[in-house]
KOLDO-110497 format. One record per atom (N, C-alpha, C): residue in one letter; x, y, z. Coordinates in steps of 0.05 Angstrom, whole numbers, padded with zeros to 5 digits, always signed. Example, Ala and Ser with C-alpha at 12.3 -4.5 7.8 and 13.67 -1.06 7.14 Angstrom:
BEGIN
A+00264-00114+00156;A+00246-00090+00156;A+00264-00066+00156;S+00257-00045+00142;S+00273-00021+00143;S+00258+00001+00157;
//
This chain:
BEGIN
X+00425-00963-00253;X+00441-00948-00272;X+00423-00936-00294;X+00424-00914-00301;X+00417-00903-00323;X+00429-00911-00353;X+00444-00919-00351;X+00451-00934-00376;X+00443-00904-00405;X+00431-00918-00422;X+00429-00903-00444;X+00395-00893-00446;X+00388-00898-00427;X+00358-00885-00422;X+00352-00855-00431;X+00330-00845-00443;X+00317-00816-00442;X+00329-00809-00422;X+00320-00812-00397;X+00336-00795-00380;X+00365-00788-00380;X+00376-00807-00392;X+00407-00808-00388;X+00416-00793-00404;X+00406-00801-00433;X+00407-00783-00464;X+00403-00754-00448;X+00382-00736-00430;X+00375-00714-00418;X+00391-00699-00402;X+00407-00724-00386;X+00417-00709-00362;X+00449-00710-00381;X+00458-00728-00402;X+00481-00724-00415;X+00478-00700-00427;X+00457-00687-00440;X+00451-00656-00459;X+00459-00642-00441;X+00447-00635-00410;X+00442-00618-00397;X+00468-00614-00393;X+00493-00631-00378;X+00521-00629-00393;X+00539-00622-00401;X+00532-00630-00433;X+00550-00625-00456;X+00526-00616-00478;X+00515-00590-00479;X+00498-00580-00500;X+00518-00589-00523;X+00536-00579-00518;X+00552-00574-00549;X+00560-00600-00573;X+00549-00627-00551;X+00549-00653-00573;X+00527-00674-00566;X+00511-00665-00546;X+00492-00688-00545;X+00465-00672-00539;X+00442-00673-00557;X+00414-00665-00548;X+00398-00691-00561;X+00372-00678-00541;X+00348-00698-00550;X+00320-00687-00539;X+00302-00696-00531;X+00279-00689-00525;X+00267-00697-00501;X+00251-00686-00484;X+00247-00685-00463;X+00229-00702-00466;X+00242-00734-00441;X+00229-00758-00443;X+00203-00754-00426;X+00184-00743-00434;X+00156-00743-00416;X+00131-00753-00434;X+00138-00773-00460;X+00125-00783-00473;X+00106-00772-00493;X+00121-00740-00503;X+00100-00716-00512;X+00110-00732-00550;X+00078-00730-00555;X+00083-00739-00594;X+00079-00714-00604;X+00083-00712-00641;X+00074-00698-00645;X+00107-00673-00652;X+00121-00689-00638;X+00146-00660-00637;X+00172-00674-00645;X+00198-00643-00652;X+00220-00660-00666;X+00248-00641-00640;X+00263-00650-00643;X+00287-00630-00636;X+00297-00612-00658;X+00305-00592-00642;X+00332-00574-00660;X+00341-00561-00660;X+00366-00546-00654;X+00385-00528-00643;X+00389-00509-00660;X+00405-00488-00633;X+00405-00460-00649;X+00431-00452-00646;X+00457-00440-00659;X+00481-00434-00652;X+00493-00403-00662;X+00514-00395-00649;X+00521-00375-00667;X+00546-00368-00650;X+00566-00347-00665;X+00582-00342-00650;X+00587-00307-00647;X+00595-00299-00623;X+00594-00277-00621;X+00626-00266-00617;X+00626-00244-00621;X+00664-00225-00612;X+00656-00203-00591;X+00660-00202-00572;X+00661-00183-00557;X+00691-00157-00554;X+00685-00138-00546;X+00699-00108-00544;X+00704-00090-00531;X+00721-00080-00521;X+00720-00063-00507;X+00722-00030-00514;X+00697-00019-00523;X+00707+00011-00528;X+00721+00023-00519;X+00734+00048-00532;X+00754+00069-00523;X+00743+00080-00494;X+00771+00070-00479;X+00758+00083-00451;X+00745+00069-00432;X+00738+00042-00451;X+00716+00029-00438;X+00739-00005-00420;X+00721-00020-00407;X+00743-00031-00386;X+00729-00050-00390;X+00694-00056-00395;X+00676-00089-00390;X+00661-00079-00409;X+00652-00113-00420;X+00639-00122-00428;X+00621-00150-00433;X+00599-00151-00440;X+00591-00168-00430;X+00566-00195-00444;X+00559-00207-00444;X+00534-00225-00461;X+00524-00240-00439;X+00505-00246-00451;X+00476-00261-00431;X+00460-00285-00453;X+00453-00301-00452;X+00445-00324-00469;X+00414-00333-00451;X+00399-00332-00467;X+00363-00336-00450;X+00354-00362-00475;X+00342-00384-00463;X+00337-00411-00473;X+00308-00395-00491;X+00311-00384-00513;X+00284-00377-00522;X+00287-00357-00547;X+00277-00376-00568;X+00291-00359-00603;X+00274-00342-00604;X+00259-00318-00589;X+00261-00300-00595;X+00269-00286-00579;X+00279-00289-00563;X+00305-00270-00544;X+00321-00286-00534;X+00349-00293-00561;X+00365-00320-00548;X+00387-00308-00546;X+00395-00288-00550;X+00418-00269-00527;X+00425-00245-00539;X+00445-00225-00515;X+00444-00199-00529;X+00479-00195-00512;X+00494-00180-00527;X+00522-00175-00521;X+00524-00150-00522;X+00532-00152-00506;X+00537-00112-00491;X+00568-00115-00504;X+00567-00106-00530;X+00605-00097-00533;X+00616-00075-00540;X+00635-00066-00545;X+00647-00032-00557;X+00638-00012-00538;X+00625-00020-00513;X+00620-00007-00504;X+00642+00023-00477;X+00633+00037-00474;X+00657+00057-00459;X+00661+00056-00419;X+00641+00046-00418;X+00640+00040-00390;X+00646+00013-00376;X+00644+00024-00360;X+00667+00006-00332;X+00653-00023-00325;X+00623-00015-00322;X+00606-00040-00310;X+00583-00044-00340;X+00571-00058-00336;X+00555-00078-00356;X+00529-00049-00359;X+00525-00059-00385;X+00503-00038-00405;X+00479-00057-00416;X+00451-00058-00407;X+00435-00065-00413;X+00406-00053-00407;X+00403-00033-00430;X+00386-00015-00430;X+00352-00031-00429;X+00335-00025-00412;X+00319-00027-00414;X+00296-00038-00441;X+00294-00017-00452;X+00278-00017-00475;X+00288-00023-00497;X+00317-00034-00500;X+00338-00057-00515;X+00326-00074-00522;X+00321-00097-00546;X+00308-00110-00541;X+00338-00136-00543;X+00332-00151-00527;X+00348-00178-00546;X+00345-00191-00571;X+00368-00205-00585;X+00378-00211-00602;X+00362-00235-00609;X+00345-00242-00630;X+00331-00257-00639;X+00351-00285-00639;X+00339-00319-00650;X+00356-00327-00658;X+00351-00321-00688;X+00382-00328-00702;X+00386-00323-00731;X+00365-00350-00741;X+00354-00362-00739;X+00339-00381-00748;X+00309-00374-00744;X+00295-00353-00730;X+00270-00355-00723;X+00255-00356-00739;X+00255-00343-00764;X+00234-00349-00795;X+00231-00372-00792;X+00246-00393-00797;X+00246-00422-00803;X+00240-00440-00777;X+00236-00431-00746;X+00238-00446-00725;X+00198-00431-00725;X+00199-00414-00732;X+00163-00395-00736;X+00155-00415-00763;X+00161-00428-00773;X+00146-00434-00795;X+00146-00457-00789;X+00164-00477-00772;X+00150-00511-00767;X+00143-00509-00742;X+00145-00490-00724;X+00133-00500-00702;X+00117-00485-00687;X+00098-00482-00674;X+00078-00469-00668;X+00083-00471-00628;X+00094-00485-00616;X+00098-00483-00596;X+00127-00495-00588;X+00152-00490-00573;X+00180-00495-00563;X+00178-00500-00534;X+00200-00505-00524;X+00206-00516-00492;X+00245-00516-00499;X+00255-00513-00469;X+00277-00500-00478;X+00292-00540-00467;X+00303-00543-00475;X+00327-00574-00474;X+00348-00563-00458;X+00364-00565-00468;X+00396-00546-00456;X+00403-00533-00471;X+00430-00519-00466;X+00434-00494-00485;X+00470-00492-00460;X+00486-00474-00470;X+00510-00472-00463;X+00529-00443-00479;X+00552-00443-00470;X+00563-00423-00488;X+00598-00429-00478;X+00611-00423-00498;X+00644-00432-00491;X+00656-00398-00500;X+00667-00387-00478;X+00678-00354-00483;X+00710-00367-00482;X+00719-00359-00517;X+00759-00359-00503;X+00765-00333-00508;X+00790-00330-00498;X+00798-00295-00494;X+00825-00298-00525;X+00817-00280-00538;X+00826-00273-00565;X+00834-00253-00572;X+00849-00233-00552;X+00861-00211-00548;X+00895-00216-00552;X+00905-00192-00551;X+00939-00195-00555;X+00945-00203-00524;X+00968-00215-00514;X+00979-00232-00491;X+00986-00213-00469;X+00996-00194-00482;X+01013-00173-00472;X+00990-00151-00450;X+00965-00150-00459;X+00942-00141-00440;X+00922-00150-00439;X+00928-00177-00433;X+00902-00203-00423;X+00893-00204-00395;X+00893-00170-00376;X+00891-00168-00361;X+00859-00171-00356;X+00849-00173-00338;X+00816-00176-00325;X+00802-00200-00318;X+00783-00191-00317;X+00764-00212-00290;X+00737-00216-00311;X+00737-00244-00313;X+00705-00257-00321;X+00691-00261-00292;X+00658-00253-00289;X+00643-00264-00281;X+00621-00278-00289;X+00621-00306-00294;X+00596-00318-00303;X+00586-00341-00286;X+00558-00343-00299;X+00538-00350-00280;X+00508-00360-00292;X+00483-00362-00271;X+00463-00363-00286;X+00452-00344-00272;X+00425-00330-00277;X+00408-00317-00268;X+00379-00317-00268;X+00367-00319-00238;X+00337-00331-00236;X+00319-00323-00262;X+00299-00334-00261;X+00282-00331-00296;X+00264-00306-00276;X+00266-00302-00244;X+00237-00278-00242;X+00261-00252-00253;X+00284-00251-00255;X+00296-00221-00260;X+00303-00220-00289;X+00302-00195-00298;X+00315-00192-00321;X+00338-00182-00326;X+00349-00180-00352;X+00375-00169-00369;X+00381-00144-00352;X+00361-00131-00359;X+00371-00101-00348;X+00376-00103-00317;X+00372-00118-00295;X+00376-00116-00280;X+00413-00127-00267;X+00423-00129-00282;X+00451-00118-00285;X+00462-00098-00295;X+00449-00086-00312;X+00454-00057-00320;X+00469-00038-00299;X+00484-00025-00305;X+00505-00018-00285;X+00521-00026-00264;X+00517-00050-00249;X+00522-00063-00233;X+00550-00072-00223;X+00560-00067-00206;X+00597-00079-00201;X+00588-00099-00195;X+00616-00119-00189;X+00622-00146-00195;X+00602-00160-00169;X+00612-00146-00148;X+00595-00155-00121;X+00567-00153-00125;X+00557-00144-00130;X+00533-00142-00139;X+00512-00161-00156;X+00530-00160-00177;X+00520-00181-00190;X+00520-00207-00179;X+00546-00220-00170;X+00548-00238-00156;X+00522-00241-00133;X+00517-00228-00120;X+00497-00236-00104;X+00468-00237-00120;X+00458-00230-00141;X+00437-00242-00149;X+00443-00261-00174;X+00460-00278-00170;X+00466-00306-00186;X+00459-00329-00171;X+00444-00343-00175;X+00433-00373-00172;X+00463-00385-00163;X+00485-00387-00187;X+00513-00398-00179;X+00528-00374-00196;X+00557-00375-00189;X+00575-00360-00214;X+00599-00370-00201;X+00621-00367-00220;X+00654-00363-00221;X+00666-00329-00226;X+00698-00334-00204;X+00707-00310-00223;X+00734-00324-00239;X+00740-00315-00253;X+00755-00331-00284;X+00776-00314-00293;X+00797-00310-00283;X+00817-00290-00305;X+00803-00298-00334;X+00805-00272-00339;X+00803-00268-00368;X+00815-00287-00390;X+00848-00281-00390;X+00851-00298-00401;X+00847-00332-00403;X+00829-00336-00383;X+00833-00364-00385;X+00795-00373-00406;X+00793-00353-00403;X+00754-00357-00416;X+00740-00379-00395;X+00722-00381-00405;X+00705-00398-00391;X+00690-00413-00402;X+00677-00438-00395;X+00646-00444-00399;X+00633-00453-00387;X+00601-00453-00395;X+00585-00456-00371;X+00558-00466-00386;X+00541-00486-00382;X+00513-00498-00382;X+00493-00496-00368;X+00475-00482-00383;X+00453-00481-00371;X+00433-00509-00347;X+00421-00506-00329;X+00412-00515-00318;X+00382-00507-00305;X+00362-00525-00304;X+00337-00510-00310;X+00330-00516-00270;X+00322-00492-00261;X+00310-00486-00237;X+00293-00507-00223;X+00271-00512-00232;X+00254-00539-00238;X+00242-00552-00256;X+00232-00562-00253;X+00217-00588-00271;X+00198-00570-00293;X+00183-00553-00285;X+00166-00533-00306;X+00188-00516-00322;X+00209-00505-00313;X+00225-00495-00333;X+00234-00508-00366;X+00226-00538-00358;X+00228-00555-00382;X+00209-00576-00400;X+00183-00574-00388;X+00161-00588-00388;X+00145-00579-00398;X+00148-00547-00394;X+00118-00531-00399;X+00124-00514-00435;X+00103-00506-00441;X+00113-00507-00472;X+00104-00466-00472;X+00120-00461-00488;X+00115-00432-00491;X+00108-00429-00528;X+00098-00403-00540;X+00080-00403-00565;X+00110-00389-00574;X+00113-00397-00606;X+00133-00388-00616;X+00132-00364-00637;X+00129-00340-00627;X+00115-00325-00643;X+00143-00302-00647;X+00140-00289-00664;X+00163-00277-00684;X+00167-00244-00676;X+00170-00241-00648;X+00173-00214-00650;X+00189-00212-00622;X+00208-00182-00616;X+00222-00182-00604;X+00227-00169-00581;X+00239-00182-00558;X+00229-00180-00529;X+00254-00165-00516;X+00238-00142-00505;X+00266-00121-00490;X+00277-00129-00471;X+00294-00123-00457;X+00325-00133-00437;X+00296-00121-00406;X+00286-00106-00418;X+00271-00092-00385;X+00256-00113-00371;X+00248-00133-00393;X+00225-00161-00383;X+00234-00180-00371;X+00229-00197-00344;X+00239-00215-00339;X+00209-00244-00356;X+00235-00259-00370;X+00226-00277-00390;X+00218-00313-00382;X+00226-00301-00353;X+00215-00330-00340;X+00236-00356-00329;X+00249-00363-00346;X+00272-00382-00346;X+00296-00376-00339;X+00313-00394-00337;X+00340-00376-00316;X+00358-00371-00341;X+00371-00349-00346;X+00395-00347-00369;X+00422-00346-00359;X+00441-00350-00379;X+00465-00356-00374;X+00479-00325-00372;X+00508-00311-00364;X+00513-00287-00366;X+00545-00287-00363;X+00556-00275-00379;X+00589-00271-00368;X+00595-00247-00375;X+00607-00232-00356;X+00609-00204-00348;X+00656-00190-00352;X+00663-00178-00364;X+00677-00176-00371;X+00695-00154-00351;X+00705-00155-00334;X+00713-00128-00315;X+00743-00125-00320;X+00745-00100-00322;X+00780-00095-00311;X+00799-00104-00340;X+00779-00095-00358;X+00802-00109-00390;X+00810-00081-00395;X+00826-00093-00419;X+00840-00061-00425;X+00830-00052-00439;X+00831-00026-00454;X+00813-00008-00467;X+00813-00018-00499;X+00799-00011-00513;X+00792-00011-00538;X+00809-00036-00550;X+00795-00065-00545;X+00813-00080-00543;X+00800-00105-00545;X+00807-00123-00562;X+00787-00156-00565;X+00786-00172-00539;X+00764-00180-00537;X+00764-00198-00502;X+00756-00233-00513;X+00733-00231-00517;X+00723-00265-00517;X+00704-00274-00547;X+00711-00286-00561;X+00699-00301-00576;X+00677-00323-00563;X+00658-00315-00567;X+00634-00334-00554;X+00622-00350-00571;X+00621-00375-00567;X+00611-00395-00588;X+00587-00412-00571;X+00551-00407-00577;X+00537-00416-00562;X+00532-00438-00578;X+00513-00456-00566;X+00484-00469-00571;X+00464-00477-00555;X+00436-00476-00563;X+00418-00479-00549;X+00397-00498-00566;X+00392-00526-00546;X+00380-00544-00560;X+00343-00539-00547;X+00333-00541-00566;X+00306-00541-00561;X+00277-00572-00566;X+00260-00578-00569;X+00233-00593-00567;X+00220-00574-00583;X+00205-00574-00607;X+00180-00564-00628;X+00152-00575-00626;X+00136-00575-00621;X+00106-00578-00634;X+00101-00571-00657;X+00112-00593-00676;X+00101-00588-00712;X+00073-00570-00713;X+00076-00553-00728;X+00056-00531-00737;X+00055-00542-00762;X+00070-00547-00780;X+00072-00547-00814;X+00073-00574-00827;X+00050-00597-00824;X+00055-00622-00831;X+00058-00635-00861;X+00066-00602-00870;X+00078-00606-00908;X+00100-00629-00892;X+00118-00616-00876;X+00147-00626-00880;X+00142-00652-00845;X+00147-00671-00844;X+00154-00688-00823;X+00163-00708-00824;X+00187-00703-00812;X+00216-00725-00802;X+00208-00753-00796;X+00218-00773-00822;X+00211-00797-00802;X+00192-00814-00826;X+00174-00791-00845;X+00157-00802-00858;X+00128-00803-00839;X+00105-00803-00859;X+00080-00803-00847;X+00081-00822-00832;X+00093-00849-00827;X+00083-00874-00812;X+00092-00862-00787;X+00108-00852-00775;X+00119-00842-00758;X+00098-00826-00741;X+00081-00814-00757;X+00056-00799-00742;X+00037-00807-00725;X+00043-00836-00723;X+00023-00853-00693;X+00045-00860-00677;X+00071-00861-00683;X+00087-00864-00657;X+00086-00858-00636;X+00075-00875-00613;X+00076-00868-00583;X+00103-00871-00572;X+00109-00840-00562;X+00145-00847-00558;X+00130-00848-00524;X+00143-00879-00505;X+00142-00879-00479;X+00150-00859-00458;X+00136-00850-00437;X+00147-00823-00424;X+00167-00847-00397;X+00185-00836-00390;X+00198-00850-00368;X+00192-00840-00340;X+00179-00855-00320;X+00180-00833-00293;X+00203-00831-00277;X+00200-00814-00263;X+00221-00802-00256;X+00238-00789-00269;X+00238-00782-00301;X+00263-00773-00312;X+00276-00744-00309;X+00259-00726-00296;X+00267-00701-00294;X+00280-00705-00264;X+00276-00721-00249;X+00292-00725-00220;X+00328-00739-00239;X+00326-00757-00247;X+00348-00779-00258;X+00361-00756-00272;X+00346-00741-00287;X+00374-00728-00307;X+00384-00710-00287;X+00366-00688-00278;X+00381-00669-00256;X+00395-00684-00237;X+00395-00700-00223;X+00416-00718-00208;X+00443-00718-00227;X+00440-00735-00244;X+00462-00742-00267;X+00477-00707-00270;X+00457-00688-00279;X+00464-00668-00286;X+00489-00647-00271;X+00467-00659-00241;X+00483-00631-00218;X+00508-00651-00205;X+00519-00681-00217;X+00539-00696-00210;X+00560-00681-00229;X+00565-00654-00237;X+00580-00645-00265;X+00581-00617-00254;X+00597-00609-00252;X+00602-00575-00248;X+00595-00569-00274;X+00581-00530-00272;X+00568-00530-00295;X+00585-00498-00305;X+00603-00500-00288;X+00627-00478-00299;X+00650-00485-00296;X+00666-00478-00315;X+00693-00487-00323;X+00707-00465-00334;X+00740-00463-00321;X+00748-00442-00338;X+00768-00462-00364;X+00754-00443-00387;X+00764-00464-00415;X+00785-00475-00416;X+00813-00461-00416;X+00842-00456-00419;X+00849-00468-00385;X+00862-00490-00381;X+00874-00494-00362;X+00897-00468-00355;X+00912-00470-00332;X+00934-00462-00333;X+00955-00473-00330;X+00977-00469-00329;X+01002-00484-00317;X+00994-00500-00303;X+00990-00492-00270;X+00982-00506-00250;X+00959-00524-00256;X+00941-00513-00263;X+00921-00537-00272;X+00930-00562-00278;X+00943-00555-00298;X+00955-00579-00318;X+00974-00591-00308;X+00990-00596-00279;X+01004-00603-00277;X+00984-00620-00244;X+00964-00598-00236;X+00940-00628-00216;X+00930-00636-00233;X+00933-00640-00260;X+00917-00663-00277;X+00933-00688-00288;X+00967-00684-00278;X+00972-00701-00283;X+01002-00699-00297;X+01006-00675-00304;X+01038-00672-00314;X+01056-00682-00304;X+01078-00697-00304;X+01096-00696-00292;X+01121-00677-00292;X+01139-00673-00280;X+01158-00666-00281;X+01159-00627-00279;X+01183-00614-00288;X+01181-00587-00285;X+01161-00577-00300;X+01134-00568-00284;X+01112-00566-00311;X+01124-00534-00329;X+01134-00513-00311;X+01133-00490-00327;X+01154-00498-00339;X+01179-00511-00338;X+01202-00516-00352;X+01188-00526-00375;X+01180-00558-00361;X+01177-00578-00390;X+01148-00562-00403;X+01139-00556-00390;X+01111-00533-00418;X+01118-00518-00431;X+01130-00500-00417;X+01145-00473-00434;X+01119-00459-00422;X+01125-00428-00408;X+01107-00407-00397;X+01098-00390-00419;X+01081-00376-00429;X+01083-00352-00435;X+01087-00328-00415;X+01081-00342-00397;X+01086-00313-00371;X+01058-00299-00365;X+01042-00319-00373;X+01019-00303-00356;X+00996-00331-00349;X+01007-00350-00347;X+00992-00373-00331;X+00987-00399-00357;X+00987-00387-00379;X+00978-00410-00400;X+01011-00422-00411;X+00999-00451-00413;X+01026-00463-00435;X+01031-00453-00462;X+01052-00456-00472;X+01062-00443-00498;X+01046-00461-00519;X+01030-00455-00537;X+01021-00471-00554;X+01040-00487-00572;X+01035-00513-00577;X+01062-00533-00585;X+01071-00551-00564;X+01068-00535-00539;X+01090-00554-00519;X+01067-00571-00509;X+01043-00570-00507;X+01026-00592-00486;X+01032-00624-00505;X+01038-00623-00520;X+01042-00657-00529;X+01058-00671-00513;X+01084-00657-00510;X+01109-00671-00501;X+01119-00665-00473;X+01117-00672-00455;X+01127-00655-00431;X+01145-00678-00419;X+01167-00666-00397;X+01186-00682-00393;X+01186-00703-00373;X+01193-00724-00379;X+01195-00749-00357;X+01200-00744-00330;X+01211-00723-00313;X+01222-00721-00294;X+01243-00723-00287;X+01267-00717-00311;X+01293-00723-00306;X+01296-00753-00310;X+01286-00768-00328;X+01293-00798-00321;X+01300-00800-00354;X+01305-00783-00370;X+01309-00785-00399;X+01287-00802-00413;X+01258-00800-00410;X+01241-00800-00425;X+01216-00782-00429;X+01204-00776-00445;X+01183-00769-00442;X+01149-00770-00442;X+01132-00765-00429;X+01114-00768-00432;X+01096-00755-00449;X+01080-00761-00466;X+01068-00754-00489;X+01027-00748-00481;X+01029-00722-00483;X+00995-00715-00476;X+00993-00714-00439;X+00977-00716-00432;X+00970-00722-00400;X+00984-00740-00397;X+00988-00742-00368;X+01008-00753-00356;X+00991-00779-00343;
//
């Protein structure tokens, strides 16, 4: 059993970015953790039907959102560059070399009900291709150069965690230097992507809420965590841990659509008339209010939360 081991702490991140990180147990001193987050709104310009974002494990090209845009299929111009992280001054001033941990992103659909029509595709995509090589692309398409993907009514959003290719995608250390890298480059590592098709025009789609946890090589030994005594700490490397966590890891589907639906919620355990006792809105989701209480089954009680 893995119990509470480095590896376990690793393959739990790889996961759930969004509440558990740590540091890649291979016994490296010298370095600290620390994450990067932000949230994005995506759009559909006048006319326009998709839109789209991409998330790459690396603060200086840690993602770029195609939104407001007027066309049908995904926009990612070449000589574009991606979207820095909002932290890089400060991630450039303590650390002199990074390695990517996990990283994730949660898209919910935040549009009016009434035209929550369309299709998510998300996924990851190999680290040899780049951004732009979705650039124009229909749904089929893209799909076939995804490592894995889902398709997701819209309204239900999605999420999805990153997962690293192999063992060097997480081991090997890249220089953290402060300048910014176009959509035309393929950047090495696999990135995350969700593609927006078939929404309605000039119109709110997905609130995207990332994070991406990272490993530092202190550059700046003004400031270090822990206190100077801490600076001979030999932290133990575990073997095998990049086999144990990816095991642990790939035991976890790494896409999810966020928003159950009716049906969902009723193979998880509802009892009784689920669209009755939920209350529908009429387009697959429960009425917000009703998931607490749903009905016994005709037996005059009720059941409270999951069934």
């Amino acid at each position: 059993m893995l119990g509470n081991s480095p590896a376990a702490m690793y393959g739990k991140s790889l996961i759930d970015p969004f509440t558990c990180s740590c540091c890649i147990p291979d016994g490296s001193t010298g370095t600290g953790c620390f994450s990067t987050k932000n949230v994005v709104q995506l759009f559909t310009g006048t006319g326009g039907t998709c839109n789209a974002f991409v998330l790459n494990l690396n603060p200086n090209a840690e993602f770029y959102a195609d939104t407001g845009s007027t066309a049908a299929t995904p926009t990612f111009p070449s000589a574009t560059n991606w979207t820095q992280s909002a932290a890089i001054t400060t991630v450039d001033n303590l650390y002199g070399e990074y390695r990517p941990v996990s990283g994730g992103f949660r898209a919910t659909y935040f549009g009016p009900t009434i035209s929550d029509g369309g299709t998510i595709l998300v996924g990851q995509i190999d680290g040899g291709l780049s951004a732009n090589t979705l650039n124009g692309n229909i749904i089929t398409n893209v799909a076939r150069q995804a490592q894995f993907y889902k398709i997701i009514p819209l309204r239900n959003g999605c999420e999805i965690t990153w997962r690293p290719e192999s063992q060097e995608d997480v081991e090997s250390w890249s220089s953290v230097i402060n300048n910014t890298k176009p959509l035309g480059t393929p950047l090495g590592d696999p990135f995350l992507f969700c593609i927006v098709y078939g929404a309605a025009s000039a119109q709110a789609t997905l609130t995207i809420e990332y994070v991406v946890n990272y490993e530092g090589q202190f550059s700046n030994n003004t400031y270090y965590p822990g206190g100077i005594s801490q600076s001979g700490t030999k932290v133990l490397a575990e073997p095998g841990w990049y086999e144990k966590s990816k095991n642990l890891a790939n035991s976890v589907e790494s896409i999810l659509s966020y928003v159950p639906s009716v049906v969902d919620a009723g193979m998880k355990g509802y009892q009784g008339d689920y669209l009755g006792a939920l209350s529908s809105l009429a387009n697959g989701l429960a009425a917000p209010g009703s998931m607490g209480v749903v009905s016994g089954g005709g037996n005059g009680h009720s059941t409270r939360g999951w069934g």
